[in-house]
N, C-alpha and C positions, 0 to 999 in steps of 0.2 A: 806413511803417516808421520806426523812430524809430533813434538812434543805441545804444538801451539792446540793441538785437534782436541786435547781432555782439557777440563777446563780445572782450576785450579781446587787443591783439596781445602774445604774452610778451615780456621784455626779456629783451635779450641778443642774442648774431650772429646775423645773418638767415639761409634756409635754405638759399640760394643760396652765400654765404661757403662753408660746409661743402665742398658738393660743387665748388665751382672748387678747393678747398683740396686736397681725392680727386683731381681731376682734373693738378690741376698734380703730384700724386705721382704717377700711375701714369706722367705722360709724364717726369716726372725717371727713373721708374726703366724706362722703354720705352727713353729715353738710352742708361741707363749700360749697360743690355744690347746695345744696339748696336754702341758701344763697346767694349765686352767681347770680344766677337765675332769683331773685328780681333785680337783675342791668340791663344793658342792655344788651338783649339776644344774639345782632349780635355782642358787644364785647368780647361776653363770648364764643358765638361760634368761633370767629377768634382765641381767644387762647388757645381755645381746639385742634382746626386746626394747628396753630402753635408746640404746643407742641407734637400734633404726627407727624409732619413734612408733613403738608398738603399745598399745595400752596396757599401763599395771596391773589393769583386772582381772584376777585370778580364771575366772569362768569363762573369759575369752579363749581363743584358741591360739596357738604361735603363730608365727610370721606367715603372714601370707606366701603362696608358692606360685599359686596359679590362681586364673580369674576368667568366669565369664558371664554374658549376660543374657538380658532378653529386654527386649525396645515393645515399650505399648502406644499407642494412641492418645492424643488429649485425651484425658478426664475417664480414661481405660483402665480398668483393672484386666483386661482379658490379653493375656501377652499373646501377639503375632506368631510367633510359632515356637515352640519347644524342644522340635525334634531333635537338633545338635545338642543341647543344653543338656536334656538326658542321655543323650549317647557319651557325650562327655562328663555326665557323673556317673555313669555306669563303668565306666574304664577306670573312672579315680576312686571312685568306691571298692575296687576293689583291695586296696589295700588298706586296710584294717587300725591305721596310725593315721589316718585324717580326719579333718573335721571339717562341714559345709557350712559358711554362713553367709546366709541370704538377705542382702540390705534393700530394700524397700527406696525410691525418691521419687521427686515430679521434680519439675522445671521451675518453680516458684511462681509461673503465672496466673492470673486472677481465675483460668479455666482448665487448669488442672487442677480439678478440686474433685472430691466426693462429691457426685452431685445433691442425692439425699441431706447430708451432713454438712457440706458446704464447707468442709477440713482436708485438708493436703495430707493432715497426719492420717486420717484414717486410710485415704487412697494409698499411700505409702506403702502404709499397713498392709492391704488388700493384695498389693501386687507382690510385695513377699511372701503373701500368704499362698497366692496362685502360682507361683514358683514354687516354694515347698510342694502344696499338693501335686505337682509335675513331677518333683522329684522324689515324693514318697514310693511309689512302688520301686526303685532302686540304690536311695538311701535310707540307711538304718535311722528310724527319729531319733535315737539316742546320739545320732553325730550331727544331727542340724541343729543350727541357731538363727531363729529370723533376729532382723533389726530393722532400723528407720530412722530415715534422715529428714531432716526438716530444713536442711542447707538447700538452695537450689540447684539442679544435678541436671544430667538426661531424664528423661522421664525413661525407668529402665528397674531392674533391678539385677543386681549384683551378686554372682554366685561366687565366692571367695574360695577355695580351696585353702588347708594350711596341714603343719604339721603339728601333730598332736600329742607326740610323743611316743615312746613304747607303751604298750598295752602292759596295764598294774599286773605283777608278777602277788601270787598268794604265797606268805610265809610257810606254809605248812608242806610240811615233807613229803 
């Protein structure tokens, strides 16, 4: 082999530089979150919330972790099948620091509507609502939250997964 056979090293920082440079940030910023930590937890959590674009609203749950769905039919409230859906909140249900929220949409077309009512918002409604009743017999109703959108979507509804914190610890000895 000759020296012509490898082809020439590029100039400029080697590839190594790079990632120790990755490296020494993720552990500056593994720090400051430690750090952090020691202050108060529900300030720190609010703008961790804030910063991935999570809603201030107290009665929401935190950051989303996981997500799944259920796909309906025009102008359906009766979701196509559920089976996964609940085999998958039965796994997630089980630990006791989550919380479900079930968003409700349709597609914004003229025939995805309640047919009775002739409203997007109440079909919305309906199909969070047959989601919940899916997943009542293996979540607790004190950890669900339906919702509803009125933005144009899949026509589907949305089973969020999040974390919810540690379970409230009682002062008493």
């Amino acid at each position: 082999m000759t020296d012509d056979f490898f082809p020439e090293a590029p100039s400029g920082r080697p590839l190594w530089l790079v990632t120790l440079a990755d490296l020494a940030l993720l552990l500056l910023g593994f720090m400051v979150l430690t750090q952090a930590a020691r202050l108060d937890r529900h300030a720190l959590a609010k703008g961790l919330r804030d910063g991935f674009g999570q809603q201030a609203d107290a009665s929401a749950p935190a950051m989303p972790v996981a997500s799944s769905g259920v796909a309906f039919a025009v102008g359906s409230a009766n979701p196509w099948s559920t089976a996964e859906l609940v085999a998958w909140a039965r796994e997630a249900a089980r630990d006791p620091r989550v919380a479900f929220t079930i968003t409700g949409s349709t597609d914004g077309s003229a025939a995805d509507i309640d047919a009775p009512t002739g409203s997007a918002a109440v079909l919305a409604a309906d199909r969070a609502r047959a989601v919940a009743a899916a997943l009542a017999p293996v979540v607790p109703s004190r950890r669900l939250s339906i919702l509803t959108t009125l933005r144009p979507g899949p026509r589907a509804a949305l089973v969020t997964l999040a974390f919810d914190g540690e379970p409230q610890r009682s002062s008493k000895p």
